[in-house]
N, C-alpha and C positions, 0 to 999 in steps of 0.2 A: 024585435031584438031578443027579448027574452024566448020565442019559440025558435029561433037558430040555435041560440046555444042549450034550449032542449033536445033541439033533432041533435045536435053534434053528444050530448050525451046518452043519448040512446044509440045513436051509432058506437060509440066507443063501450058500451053492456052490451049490447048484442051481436057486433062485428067483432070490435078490437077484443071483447073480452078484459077488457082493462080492469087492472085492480082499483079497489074502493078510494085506496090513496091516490090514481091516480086520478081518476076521475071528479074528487074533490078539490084536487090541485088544477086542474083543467078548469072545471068551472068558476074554481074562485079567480083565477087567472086574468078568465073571459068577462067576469063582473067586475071586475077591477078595469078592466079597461072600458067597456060600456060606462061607467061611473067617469072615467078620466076624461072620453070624447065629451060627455054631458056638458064636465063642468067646462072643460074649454071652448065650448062652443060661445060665440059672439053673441051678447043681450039681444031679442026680438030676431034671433032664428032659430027656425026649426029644428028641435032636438036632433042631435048625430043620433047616426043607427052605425053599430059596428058594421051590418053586412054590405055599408057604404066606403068606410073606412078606405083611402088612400095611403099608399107608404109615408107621407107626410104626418098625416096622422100617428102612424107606429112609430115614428123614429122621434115624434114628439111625446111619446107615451114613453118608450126607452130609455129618454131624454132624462124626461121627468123620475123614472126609477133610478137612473144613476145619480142625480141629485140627489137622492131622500139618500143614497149610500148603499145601495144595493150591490151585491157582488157580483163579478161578474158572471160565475157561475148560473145564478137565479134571473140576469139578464137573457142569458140563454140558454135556458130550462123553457122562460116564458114565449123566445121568441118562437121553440118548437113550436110550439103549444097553439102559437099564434098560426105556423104556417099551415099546420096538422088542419086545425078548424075553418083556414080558407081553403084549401084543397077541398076540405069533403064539400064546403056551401057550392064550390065553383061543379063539384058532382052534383048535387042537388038542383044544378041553375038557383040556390038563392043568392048569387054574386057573381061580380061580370068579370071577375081579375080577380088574382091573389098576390096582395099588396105585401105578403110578408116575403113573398120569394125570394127577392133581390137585394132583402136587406144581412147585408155582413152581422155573421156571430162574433158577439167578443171573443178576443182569442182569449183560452185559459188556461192555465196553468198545468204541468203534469205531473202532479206527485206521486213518488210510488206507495202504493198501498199499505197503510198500518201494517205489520207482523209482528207477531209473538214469538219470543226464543221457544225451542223446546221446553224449556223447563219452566217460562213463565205459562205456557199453555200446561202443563201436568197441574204446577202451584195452582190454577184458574180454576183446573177440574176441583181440586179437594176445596175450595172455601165452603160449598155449600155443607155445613158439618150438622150431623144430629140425625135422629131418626124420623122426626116428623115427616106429615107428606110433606110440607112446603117446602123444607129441607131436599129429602128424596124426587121433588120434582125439578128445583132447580139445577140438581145434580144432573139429571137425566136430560135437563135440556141444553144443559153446556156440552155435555158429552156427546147429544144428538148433531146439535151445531157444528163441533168440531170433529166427527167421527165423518159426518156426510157431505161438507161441504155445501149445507142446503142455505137457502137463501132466509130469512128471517119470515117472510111471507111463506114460503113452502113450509117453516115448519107448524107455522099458525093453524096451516091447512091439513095438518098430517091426521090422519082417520086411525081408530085400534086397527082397521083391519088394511090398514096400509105397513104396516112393520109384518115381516115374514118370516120370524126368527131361525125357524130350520135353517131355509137357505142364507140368511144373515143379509137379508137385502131389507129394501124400502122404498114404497115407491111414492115418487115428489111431484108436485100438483108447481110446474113453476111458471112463469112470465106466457102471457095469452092462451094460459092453460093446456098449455105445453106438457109432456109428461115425457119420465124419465122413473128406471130404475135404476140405485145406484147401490154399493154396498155398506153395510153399517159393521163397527166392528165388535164382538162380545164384549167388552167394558159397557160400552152404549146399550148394549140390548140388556146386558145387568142392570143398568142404573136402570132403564126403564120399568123392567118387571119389578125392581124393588118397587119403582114410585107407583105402579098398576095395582101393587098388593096392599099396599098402606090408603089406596083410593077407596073409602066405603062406598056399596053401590057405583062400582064403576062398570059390571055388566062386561059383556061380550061382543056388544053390537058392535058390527065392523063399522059402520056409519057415524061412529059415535064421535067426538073428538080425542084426539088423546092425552094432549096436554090440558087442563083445566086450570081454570081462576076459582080462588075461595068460595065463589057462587056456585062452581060445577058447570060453569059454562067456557066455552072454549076461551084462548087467551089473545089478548093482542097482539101486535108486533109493537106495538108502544110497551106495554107494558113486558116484553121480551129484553125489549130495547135499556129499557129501567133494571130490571134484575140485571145483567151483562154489566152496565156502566156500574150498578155499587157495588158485584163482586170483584169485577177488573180494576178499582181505583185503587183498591188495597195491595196490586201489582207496585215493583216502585218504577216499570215503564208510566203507568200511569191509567185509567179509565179509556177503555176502545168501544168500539160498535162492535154488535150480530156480524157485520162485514169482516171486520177483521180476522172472528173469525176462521171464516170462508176461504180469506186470504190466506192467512195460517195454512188450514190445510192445504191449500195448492201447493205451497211454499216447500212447507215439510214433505209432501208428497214427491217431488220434483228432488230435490234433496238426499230422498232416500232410492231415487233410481228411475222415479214414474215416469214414463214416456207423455208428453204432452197432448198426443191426438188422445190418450185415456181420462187425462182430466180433464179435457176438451169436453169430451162424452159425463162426466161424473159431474163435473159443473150446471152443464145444459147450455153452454155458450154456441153460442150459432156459426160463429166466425174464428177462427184458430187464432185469427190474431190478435183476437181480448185475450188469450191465454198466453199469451204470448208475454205479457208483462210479468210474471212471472218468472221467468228466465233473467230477469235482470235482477230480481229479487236475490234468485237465485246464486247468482257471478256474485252478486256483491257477498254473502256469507261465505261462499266459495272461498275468496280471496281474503275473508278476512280470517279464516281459519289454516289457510296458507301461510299469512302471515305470524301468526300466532305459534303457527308447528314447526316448519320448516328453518334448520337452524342457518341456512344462509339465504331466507327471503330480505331480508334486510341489512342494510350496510351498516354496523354498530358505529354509533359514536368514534368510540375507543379503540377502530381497527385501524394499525397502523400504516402509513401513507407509506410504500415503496421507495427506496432512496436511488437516484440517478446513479446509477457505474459511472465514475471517473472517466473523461477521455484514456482513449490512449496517447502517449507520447509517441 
């Protein structure tokens, strides 16, 4: 049991390339449910092995996760997760079937994406105030976030010698190590050289990281995630993710004329039609700023009903 879901995570480091997050959610996934066939197995038989596991078994795991109250989203995140690691065993021959294929995803929900007004995204740039580094780097990491559209993971992964100020680019480390450059804009590349110059011993080395923890070691995406949530709470939309944002820039980008196949490219989305949600973002400010300008989008209260002509005699 336990050497499956080794080989499926050394397949996913050295094929899939997967992030650290993911691969910790994958295996804890995979423990969680070796632990659930355990205890459900019948007194005086033979321990269940996952790589035996019938759909019976998964939709009684499933089962059991929507009881405890699990959402459905995290139902099927796991049930990927689940088909992912029978696919590869049934590659390996260590499994005769892949019990997860047949079983229906919850359906979920489609919300559109958190956005920031424009002006709540400027307010967001200025909270970090003061001249300290920690000051000057939070500054520089909102401005990076919102300047490139990068993912919260690609900015973790950003090198000194990945920002290329002449040409005002940057180049992003994103999903199965995928690469992309994209552009960043002079606010962004200000904030950063202030936060580089207030960095004691921050050196030259392009390998280096560029964003640092009070240690001088690179930073999380948690704790990216932590700085974001307590300057954005003081918004009065309210505290968002790194994701939003991501979304933000598309939004505003999209807004001020951007054709979609370029933030298709600036994103790093593989499929035109994840960008594509956007466009709706889009209509919706669209119309509500229609409605707000335009002095006959809407029928006033107080505009008077037309009165019938009189027949004729």
């Amino acid at each position: 049991m336990e050497d499956a879901i080794r080989a499926f995570v050394t397949f996913l480091e050295v094929e899939r390339h997967a992030s650290s997050e993911t691969i910790r959610g994958y295996r804890s996934d995979l423990q969680q449910l070796a632990s659930f066939l355990l205890r459900a197995q019948p007194p005086g038989t033979p321990a269940a092995d996952i790589t035996r596991a019938d759909a019976d078994n998964l939709r009684a795991y499933l089962h059991w996760l929507d009881r405890k109250g699990e959402k459905a989203v995290t139902l099927a995140r796991k049930l990927a997760c689940l088909r992912t690691f029978y696919r590869f065993l049934l590659r390996e021959k260590m499994a005769l079937k892949n019990p997860a294929e047949d079983i229906r995803s919850p359906r979920l929900p489609k919300p559109l994406p958190r956005v920031l007004t424009k002006d709540d995204a400027n307010a967001l740039m200025a909270f970090p105030a003061g001249h300290s580094s920690l000051s000057l780097r939070d500054r520089a990491l909102l401005e990076t976030l919102y300047s490139t559209g990068a993912r919260v993971s690609e900015v973790v992964g950003m090198n000194v010698g990945d920002l290329h100020e002449p040409e005002r680019l940057v180049h992003l480390r994103g999903k199965g190590r995928k690469e992309r450059v994209v552009p960043i804009g002079d606010v962004a590349i200000q904030a950063i050289r202030l936060y580089r110059d207030s960095v004691k011993k921050s050196g030259n080395d392009p390998t280096a990281p560029l964003f640092l923890n009070h240690r001088g070691s690179r930073l999380t995406a948690r704790s990216i995630a932590r700085m974001v949530s307590g300057y954005s709470s003081r918004l009065p939309s309210g505290a968002v993710s790194p994701h939003a944002l991501r979304h933000s820039y598309a939004t505003h980008l999209l807004d001020e004329g951007a054709d979609l196949r370029s933030i298709q490219e600036m994103l790093g989305h593989v499929s035109l039609s994840t960008t594509q949600k956007y466009t709706h973002l889009a209509a919706d400010q669209l119309l509500a700023v229609y409605d707000r300008a335009h002095p006959r989008a809407r029928v006033a209260a107080t505009t008077a009903v037309p009165r019938k002509l009189p027949k004729s005699s």
